[in-house]
N, C-alpha and C positions, 0 to 999 in steps of 0.2 A: 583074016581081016579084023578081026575083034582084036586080037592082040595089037594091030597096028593101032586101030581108034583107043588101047587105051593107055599105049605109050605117046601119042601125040595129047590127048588130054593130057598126062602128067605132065610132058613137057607145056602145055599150056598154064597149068597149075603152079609150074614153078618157074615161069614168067613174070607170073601176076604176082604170086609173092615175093619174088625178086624187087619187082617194081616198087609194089607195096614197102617193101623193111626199107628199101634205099630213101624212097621217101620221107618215110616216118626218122630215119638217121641223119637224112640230112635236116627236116624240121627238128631234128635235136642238138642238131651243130649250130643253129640261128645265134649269135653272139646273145648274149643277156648286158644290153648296154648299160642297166639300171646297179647289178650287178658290177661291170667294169668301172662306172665309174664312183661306186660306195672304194673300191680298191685303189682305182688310181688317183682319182681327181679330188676325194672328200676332205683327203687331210689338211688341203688348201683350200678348198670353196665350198668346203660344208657340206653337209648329208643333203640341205635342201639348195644350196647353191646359193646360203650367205653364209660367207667369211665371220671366220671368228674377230672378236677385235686384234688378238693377238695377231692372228696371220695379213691382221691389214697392217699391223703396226708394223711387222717384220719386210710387206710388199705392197707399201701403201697403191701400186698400180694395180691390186688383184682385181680382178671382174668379180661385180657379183652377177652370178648368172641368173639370179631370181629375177631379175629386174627387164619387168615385160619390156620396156621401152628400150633396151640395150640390145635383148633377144631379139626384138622385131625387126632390129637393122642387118642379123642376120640369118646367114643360108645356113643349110647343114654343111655344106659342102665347105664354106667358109670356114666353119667348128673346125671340121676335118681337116683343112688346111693349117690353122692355126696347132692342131693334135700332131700330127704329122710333123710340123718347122719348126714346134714352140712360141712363143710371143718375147719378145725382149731378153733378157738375162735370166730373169724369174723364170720363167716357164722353158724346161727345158723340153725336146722335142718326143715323141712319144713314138715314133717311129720306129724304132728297133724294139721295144717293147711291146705295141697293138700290131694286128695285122691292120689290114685296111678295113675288113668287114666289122671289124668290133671299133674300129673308131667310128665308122656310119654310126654302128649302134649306138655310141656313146654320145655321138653329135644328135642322134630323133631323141635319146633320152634328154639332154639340157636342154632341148625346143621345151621337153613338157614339166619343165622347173617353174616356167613361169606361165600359169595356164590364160592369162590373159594377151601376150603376146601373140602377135598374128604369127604362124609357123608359115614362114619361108621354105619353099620345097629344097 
């Protein structure tokens, strides 16, 4: 009887830690949008989301993404959309390059470029 109760403990034991590490793994898989986008997007819209003069001169239609009032008009999901198809010529599409979850990520990190704009869910 005891050796039953202390092989169902173990197997309870490594249950929870199963549970527990997959957790903690997948909270370490969470995209780091902040991150993605110093890599993908800075070299055109800048570490804080204004354009150098250069890259305006080069795209005069670049976004600056600082700009509450531009932000406020949009969704994340929108970002995502535009990350995803690209916008015009300039901006080509990011889609074979981002999965989907790191473009979300990359779309809530430009919501908070410009902390006065209202974030669009």
């Amino acid at each position: 009887m005891n050796a039953r109760l202390g092989k169902w403990q173990g197997c309870v034991f490594a249950a929870i830690l199963a549970v527990t590490w997959g957790a903690a793994a997948a909270a370490a898989q969470v995209p780091d949008g902040a991150a993605l986008y110093q890599q993908h997007c800075r070299a055109c819209h800048g570490a804080k989301g204004v354009p150098s003069q250069r890259m305006l001169s080069l795209y005069p239609k670049l976004k600056t993404l600082a700009d509450s009032a531009f932000l406020a008009k949009l969704s994340t999901d929108s970002i995502v959309a535009v990350l995803r198809h690209g916008e015009s010529r300039d901006m080509k599409p990011f889609a074979d390059k981002l999965s989907a979850e790191e473009m979300a990520a990359v779309a809530k990190f430009v919501k908070t470029l410009a902390p006065s704009s209202t974030h669009a869910p």
